[in-house]
N, C-alpha and C positions, 0 to 999 in steps of 0.2 A: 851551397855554391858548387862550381863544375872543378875540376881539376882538368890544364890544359896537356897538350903532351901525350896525350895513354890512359892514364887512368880516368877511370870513371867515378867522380865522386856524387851521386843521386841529391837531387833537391828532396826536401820532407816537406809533411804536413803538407798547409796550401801551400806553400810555392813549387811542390812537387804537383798539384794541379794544374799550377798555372802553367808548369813545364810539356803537361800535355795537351793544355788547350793552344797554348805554342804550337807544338808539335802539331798539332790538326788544323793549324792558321785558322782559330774559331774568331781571332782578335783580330784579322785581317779578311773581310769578307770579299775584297775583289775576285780571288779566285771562284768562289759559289755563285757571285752574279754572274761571270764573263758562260760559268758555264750553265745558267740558269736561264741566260734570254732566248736563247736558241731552243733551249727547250719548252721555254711559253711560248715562243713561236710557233712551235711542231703544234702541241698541246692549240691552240688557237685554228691553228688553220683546220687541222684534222678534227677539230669538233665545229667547224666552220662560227666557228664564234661564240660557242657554247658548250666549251668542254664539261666531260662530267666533272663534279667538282669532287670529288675523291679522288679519282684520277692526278688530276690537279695536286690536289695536297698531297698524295704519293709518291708523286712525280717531282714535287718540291722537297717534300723529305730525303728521294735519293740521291736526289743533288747536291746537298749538304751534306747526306753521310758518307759519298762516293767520294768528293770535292775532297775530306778530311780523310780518307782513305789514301787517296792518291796523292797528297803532301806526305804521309806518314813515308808512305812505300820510296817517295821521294825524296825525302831526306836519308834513309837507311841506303838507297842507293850512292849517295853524293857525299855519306858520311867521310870519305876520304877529300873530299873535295872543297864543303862547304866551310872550313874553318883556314881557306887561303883566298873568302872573296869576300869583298867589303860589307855587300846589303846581309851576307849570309853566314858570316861565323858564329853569330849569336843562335844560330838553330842549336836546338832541345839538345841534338845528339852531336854536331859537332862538340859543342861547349862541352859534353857531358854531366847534363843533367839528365838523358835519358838514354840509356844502352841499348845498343843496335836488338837486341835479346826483349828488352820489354815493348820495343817500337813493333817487332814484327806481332808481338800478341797484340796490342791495340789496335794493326792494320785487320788483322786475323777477326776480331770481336766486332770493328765497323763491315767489314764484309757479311758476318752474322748478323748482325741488327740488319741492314741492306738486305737480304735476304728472306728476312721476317718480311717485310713489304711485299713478296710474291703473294703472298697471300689476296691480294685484290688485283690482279695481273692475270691475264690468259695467257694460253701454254705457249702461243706464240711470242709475247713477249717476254715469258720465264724466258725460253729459249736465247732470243737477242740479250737478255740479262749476261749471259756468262760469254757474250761477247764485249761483253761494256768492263766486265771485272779484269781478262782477259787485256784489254787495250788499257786500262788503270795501273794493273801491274806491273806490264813492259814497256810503257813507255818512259820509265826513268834509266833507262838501256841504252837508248837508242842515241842519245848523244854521244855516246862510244864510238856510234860506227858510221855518223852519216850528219851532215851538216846541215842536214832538214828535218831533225826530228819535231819541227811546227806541224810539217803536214799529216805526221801522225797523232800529233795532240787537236789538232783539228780533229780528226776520227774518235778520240777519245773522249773530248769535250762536248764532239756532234752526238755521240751513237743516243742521245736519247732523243735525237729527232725520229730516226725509223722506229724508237721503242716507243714516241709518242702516237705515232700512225696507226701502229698493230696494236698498242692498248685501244685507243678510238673506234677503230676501224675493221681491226684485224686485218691489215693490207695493207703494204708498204708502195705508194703508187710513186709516178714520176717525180711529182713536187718534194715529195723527202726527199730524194736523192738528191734534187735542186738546191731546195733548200741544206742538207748535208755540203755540198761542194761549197755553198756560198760560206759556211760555216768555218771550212778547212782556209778557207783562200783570208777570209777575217783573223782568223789565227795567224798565218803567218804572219798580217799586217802586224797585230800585237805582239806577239811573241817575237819579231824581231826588233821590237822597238825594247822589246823585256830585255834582247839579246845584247843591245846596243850599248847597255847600261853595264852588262857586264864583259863587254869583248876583252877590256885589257887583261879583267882578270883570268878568263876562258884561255886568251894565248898562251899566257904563264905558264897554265898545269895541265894545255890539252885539250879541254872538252870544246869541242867541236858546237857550232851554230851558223846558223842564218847569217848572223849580223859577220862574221868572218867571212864567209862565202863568197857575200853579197858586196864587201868591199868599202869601194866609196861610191856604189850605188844602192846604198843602204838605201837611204831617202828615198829614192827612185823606185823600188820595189817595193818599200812600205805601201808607196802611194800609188803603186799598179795592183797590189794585192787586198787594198782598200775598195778599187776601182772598181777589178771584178767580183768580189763581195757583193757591193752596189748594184754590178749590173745581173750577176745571179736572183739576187731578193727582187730585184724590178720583175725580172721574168719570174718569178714564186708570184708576184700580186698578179701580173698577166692570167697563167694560169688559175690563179684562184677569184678572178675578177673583184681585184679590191679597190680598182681606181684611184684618186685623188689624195683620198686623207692615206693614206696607206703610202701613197708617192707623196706628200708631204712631210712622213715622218721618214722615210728614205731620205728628203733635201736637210733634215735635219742633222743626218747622221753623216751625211757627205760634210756636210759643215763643220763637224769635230774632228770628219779625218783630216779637211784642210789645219784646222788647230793644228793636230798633231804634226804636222808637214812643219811650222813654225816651230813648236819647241825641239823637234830633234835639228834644228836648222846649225847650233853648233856643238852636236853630238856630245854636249856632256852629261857623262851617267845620271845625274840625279833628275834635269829635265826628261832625257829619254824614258825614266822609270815615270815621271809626269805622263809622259805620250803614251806610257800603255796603262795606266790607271785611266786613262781619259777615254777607253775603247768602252766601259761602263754604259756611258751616254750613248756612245754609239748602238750599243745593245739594245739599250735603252728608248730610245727613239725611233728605232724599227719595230719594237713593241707595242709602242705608245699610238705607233701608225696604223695598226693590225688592229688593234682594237678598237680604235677611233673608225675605221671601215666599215667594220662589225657594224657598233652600234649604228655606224649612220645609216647603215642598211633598212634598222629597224625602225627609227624615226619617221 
């Protein structure tokens, strides 16, 4: 068990395991899908429907180990923080069952294993790599200093869209970029609706978000940051002419942001934390449309 207060008292045996699969949210996969669909996305279009499939499972592999990277690096950031807000005093290191000292060698080891993966990656995308680790790192900072640090976890959640282009393609063309913006502008919608759940507690000790910004036009920006999401990925299928099923699974995922619009409707935390688990689907259904295109291409 932790000792609260100061001291660090270390979990053993397995529960000191499970203290780090804690720590890497291996027990919580939201985080690895939200930033896994954007990356089949890239991976899809840049292999226009037929990515290599190494690719693919490398690409899904770094998602997972970046994803547990960048919680790691995130709680050792927040360690002052996390253990004065509701959904989050129970983290590894607030609690102290794991020291700020052993969190940074685990971030350390996941970047190492991430790194092993270049190995089937050209030099262009080695390269885009140490801007992905780079955006991993700093962005548990940035609420320090700036009340939108979404649109920089947009950037850090997107960057394996242009890393999907240059592994495919070696070429990072307009559509990444499109596809990247819709990416960022999706992030804010979620990650202010993450923010909304915890605004009371953010006012108390400072850390700075969206969901404070943005007021009592929370709502209102979710669902303008939903919108041109939407209307970026429409123009990603324009440009990559995916027509119908492709804009079918787009009316799908407008339908879950309208959900979402309903349950922050009386902004309490634990629904709002419903409205950004619910952006899964939304990922999810712009996927499900991208591939459906594909296929129907080949039919």
């Amino acid at each position: 068990m932790a000792a609260r207060g100061g001291g660090t008292v270390r979990a053993s045996g397995w529960a000191r395991w499970g203290a780090y699969v804690r720590l890497m949210r291996l027990h919580r996969p939201i985080g690895s899908l939200l930033l896994l669909w954007p990356t089949l996305w890239a991976l899809w279009l840049a292999g226009r429907g037929h990515p290599d499939p190494i690719l693919v499972a490398v690409f899904v592999a770094g998602v997972l180990i970046m994803r547990s990277a960048g919680c790691v690096i995130n709680d050792y950031a927040d360690r002052d923080f996390d253990g004065h807000v509701w959904r989050t005093r129970e983290r590894p290191i607030a609690s102290g069952e794991v020291s700020p000292r052993d969190a940074l060698i685990v971030f350390a080891g996941l970047c190492l294993l991430a790194a092993l993966l270049a190995f089937w990656l050209n030099t262009f995308t080695i390269e885009l790599a140490f801007v992905a680790v780079a955006l991993a790192a700093s962005y548990p900072f940035f609420k320090r200093f700036t009340h939108l640090p979404q649109v920089y976890l947009g950037l850090a959640f997107g960057w394996g869209i242009p890393m999907a282009f240059a592994a495919e393609t070696g070429r990072i063309p307009l559509l990444a970029w499109v596809l990247l913006a819709a990416n960022v502008a999706w992030t804010i919608a979620y990650d202010t609706a993450y923010a909304m759940a915890d605004r009371d507690d953010d006012l108390k000790i400072g850390v700075k978000s969206s969901a404070i910004l943005f007021g009592h036009w929370d709502r209102a920006m979710v669902a303008l940051s939903h919108a041109i999401a939407l209307g970026l990925l429409y123009w990603a299928g324009v440009m990559a002419h995916l027509g119908p099923l492709y804009d079918a699974g787009l009316g799908f995922a407008a339908g879950f942001a309208l959900y979402e619009q309903g349950l922050l409707r009386d902004r309490e935390p634990r629904d709002c934390f419903r409205a950004f688990l619910n952006n899964n689907w939304f990922g999810g259904s712009v996927f499900v449309g991208l591939v459906a295109a594909y296929l129907g291409r080949s039919l």
